[in-house]
C-alpha positions as CSV (number, residue, x, y, z in Angstrom):
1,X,100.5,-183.0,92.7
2,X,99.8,-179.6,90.9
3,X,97.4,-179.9,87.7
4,X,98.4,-178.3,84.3
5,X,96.6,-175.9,83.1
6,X,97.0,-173.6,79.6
7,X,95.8,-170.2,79.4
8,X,95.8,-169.1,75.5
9,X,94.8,-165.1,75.5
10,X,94.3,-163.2,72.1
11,X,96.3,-159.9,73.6
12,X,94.2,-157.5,70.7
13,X,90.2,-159.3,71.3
14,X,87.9,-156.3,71.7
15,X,90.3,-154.0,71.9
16,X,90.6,-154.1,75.5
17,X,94.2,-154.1,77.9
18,X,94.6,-157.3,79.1
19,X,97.4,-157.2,81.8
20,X,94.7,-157.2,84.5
21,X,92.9,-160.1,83.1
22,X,96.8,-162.0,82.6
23,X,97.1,-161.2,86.2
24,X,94.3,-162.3,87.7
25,X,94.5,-165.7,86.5
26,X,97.9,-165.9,87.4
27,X,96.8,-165.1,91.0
28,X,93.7,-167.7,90.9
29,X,96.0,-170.5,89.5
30,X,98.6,-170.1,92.5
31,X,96.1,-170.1,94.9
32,X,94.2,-172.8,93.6
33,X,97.7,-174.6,93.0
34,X,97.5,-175.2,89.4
35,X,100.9,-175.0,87.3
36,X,100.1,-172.4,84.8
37,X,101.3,-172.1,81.1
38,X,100.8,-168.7,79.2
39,X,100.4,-168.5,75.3
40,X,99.4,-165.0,73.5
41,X,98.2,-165.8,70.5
42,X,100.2,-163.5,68.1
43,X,97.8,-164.0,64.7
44,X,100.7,-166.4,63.2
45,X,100.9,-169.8,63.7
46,X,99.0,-169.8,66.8
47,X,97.1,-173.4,65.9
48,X,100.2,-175.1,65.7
49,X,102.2,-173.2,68.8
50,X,99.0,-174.1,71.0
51,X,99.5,-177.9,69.6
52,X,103.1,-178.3,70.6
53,X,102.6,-176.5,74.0
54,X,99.9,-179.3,74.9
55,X,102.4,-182.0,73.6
56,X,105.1,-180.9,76.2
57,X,102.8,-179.6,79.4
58,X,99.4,-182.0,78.4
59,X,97.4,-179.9,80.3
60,X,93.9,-181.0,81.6
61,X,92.2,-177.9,80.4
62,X,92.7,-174.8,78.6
63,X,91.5,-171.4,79.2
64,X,90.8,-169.2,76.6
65,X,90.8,-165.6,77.3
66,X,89.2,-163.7,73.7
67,X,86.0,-164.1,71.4
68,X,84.6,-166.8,69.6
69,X,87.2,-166.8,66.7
70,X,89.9,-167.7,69.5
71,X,87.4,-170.3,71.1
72,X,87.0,-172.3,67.5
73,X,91.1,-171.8,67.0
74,X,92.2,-173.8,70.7
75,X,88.9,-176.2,69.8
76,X,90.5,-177.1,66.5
77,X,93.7,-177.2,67.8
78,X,92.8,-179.8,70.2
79,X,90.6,-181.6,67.7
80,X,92.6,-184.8,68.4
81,X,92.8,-184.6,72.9
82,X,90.4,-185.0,75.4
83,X,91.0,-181.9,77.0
84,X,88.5,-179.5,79.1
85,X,88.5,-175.4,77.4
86,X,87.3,-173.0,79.5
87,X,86.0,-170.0,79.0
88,X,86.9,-165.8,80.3
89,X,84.7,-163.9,77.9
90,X,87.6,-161.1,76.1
91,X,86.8,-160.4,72.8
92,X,84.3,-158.4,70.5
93,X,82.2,-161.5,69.6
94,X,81.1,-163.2,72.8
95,X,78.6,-165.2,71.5
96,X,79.5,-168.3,72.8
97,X,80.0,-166.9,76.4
98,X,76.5,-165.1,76.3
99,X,74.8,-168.3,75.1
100,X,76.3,-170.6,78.0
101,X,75.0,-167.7,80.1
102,X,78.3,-167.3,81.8
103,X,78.8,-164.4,84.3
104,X,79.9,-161.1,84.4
105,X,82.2,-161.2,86.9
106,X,85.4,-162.2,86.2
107,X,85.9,-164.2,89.8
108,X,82.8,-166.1,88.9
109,X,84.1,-167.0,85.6
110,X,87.4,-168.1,86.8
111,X,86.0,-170.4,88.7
112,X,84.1,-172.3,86.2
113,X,86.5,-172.2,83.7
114,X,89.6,-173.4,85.9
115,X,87.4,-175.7,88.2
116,X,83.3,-176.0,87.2
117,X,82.0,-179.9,85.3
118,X,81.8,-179.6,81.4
119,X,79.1,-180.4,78.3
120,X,80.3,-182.1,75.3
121,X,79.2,-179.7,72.5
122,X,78.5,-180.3,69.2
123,X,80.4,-178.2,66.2
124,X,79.4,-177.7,62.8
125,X,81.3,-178.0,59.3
126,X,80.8,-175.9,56.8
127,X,82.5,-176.3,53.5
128,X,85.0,-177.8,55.5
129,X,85.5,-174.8,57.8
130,X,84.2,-175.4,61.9
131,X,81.6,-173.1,63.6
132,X,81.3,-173.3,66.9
133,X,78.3,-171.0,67.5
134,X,76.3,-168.8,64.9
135,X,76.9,-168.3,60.8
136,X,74.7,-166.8,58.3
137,X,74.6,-166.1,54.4
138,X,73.1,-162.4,53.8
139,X,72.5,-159.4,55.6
140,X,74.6,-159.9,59.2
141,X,77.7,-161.6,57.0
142,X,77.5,-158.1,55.1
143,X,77.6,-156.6,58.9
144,X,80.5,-158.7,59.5
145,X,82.5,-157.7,56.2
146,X,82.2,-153.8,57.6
147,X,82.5,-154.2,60.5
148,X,85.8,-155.7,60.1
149,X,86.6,-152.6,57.4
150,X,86.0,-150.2,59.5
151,X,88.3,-148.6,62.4
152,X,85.7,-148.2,65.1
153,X,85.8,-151.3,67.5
154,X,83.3,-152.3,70.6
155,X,79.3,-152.2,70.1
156,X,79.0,-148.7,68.3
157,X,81.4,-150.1,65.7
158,X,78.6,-152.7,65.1
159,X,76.2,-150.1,65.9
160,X,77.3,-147.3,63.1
161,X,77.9,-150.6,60.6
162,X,74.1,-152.0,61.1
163,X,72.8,-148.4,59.7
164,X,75.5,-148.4,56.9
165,X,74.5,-152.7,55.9
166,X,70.7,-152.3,56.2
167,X,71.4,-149.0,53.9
168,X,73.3,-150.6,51.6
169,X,71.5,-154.2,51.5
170,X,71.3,-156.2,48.4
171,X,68.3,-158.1,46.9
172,X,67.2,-161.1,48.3
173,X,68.4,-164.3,47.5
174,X,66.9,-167.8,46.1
175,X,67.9,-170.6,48.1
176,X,67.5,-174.1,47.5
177,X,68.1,-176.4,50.2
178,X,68.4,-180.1,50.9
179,X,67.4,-181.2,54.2
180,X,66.1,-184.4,56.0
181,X,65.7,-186.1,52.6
182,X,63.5,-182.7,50.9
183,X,64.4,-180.3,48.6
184,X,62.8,-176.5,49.4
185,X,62.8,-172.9,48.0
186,X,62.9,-170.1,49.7
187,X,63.5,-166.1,48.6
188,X,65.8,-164.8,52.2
189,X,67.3,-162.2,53.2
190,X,69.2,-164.0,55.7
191,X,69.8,-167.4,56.6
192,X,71.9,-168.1,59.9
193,X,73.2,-171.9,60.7
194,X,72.7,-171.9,64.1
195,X,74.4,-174.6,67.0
196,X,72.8,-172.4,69.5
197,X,70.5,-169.5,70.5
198,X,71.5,-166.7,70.2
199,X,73.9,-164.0,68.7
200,X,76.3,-162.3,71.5
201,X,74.3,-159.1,72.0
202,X,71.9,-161.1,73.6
203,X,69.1,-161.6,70.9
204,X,67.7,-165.0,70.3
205,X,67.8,-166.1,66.8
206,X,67.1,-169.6,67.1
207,X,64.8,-169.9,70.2
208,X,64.8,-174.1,70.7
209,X,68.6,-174.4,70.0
210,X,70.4,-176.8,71.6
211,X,74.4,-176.9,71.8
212,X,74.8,-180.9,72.4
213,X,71.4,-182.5,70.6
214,X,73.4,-183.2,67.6
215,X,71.8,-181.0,65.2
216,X,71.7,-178.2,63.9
217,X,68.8,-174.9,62.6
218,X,68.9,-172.8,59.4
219,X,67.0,-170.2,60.4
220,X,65.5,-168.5,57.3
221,X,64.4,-164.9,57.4
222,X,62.3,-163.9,54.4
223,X,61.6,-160.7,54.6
224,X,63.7,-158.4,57.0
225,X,61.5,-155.1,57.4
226,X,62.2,-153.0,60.1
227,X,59.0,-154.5,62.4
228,X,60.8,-157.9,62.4
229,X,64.3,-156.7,62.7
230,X,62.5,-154.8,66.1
231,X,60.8,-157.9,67.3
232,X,63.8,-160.1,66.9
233,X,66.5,-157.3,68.8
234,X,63.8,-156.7,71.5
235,X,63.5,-160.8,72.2
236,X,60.4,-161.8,70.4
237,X,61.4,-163.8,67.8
238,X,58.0,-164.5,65.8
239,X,58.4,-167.9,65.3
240,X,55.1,-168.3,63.5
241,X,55.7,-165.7,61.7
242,X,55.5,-166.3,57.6
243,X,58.4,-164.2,57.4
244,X,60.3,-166.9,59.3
245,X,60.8,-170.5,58.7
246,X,63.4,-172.9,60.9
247,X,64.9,-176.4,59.8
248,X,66.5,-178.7,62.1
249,X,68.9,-181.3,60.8
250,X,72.2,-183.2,61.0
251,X,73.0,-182.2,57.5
252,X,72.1,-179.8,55.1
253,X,73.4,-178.4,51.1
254,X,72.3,-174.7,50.7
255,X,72.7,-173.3,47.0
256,X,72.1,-169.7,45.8
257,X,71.3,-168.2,42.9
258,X,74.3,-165.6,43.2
259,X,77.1,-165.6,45.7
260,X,76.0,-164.3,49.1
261,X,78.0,-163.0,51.8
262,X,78.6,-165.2,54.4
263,X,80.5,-165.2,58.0
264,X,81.6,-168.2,60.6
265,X,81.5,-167.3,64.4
266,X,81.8,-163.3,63.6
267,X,84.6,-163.9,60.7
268,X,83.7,-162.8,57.1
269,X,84.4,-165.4,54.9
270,X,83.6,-163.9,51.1
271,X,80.6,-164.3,48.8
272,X,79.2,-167.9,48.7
273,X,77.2,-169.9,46.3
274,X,76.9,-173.2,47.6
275,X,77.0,-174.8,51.3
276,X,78.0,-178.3,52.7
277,X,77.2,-178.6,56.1
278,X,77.3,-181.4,59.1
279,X,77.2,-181.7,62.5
280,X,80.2,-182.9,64.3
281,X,78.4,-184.5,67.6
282,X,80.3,-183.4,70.9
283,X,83.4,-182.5,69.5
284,X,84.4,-180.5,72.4
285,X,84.1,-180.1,76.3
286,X,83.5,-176.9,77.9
287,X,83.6,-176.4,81.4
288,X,80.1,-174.7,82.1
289,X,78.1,-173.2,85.2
């Protein structure tokens, strides 16, 4: 008896051609004698066209070909199924993919996403809104919002947009947050809601994150001169550092004294003053290595 299997694939993540990748898991699924659905997600409607696909094939797990922003949309789409997603990293935000420490190789990935065991991972809500992986009120959601003006994709796009943001970067913020039955103060720069490690160029943000422990960090970065900003890209995230302080809880309110950019899982989503956040304890399986 052949297994169902859907394969959701944003045809535009990080600006890459992805006939090859279509292919090649069309070959793997015949050979491995899966019965193999195809869904390109077209920007419109894709949450509920993913929904009424399951409903007619109930696959036993979806593969999602693009970045974190697709991951989050098949995760929410399956909110209500017990259903497996794996993972063929395709987009411009891989985050996810980089913190699971899944392959290069697309072969290798294949094989975990189509066949490999699974965690159940824990999501976050934020004013209502899921994160799967990294957010953050400040300087990178200020990243985010020109990097998504500007025409030039891939890692210089981040590249040229990190010398524009830490140019153009506003004062720092007063935040006052409610955690684990406290009330603190803090004057950031930056403060990142983390459900893992680390952001998908490879630097670690919130060194003891755990995916399924279910909580969560706010990582707050006082001061961002450019001997931390070094430190943290090159991997040695001060953790002692006075510059740095890290909270781990299950909930969490965040208020600011003026609305801060802020981004979910590489996705700008405006200026914010206030922040409700939760953990959603192993909302979803992903197959792993």
């Amino acid at each position: 008896m052949k297994k169902n299997v859907l394969f959701v694939v944003n045809p535009i993540s990080g600006d890459l051609d992805k006939s090859d990748l279509i292919e090649a898991v069309q070959e793997f699924a015949a050979t491995n004698h899966f019965d193999l659905e195809v869904y390109e997600t077209t920007g419109k409607n894709d949450l509920k066209e993913i929904q009424k696909i399951y409903d007619q094939y109930i696959p036993e797990r979806i593969v999602v070909a693009g970045g974190d922003g697709t991951i989050k949309m098949v995760a929410e789409a399956m909110e209500e199924h017990d259903v497996i997603i794996g993972i063929l990293p395709a987009g411009s935000a891989n985050g996810l993919s980089v913190d699971l420490n899944l392959p290069a190789g697309i072969e290798e990935n294949l094989k975990i996403a189509f066949l490999n065991h699974y965690i159940e991972m824990d999501m976050i809500c934020i004013n209502g809104k899921k994160s799967i992986h990294l957010s953050d009120l400040g300087l990178n959601a200020n990243l985010v919002k020109n990097y998504e003006n500007s025409d030039v994709r891939g890692f210089w796009g981040y590249a040229l947009q990190a010398f524009t943001t830490l140019k153009e970067s506003e004062e720092p913020f007063v935040a006052t947050i409610s955690a684990n039955n406290k009330v603190v103060e803090h004057t950031a720069r930056m403060i990142v809601v983390a459900n893992s490690q680390k952001y998908g160029t490879g630097v670690i943000i919130n060194p003891n994150g755990s995916m399924n422990d279910g909580k969560f960090e706010l990582v707050i970065l006082k001061s961002l001169d450019l001997l931390l900003i070094g430190k943290i890209i090159t991997g040695n995230m001060p953790i002692d550092s006075d510059d740095i302080v890290i909270i781990s809880t299950d909930k969490a309110t965040i208020e600011t004294d003026y609305p801060v950019n802020f981004q979910i899982d590489g996705e700008y989503c405006g200026a914010q003053k206030s922040l409700e956040i939760h953990i959603l304890h192993k909302q979803m399986k992903l197959a792993v290595p």
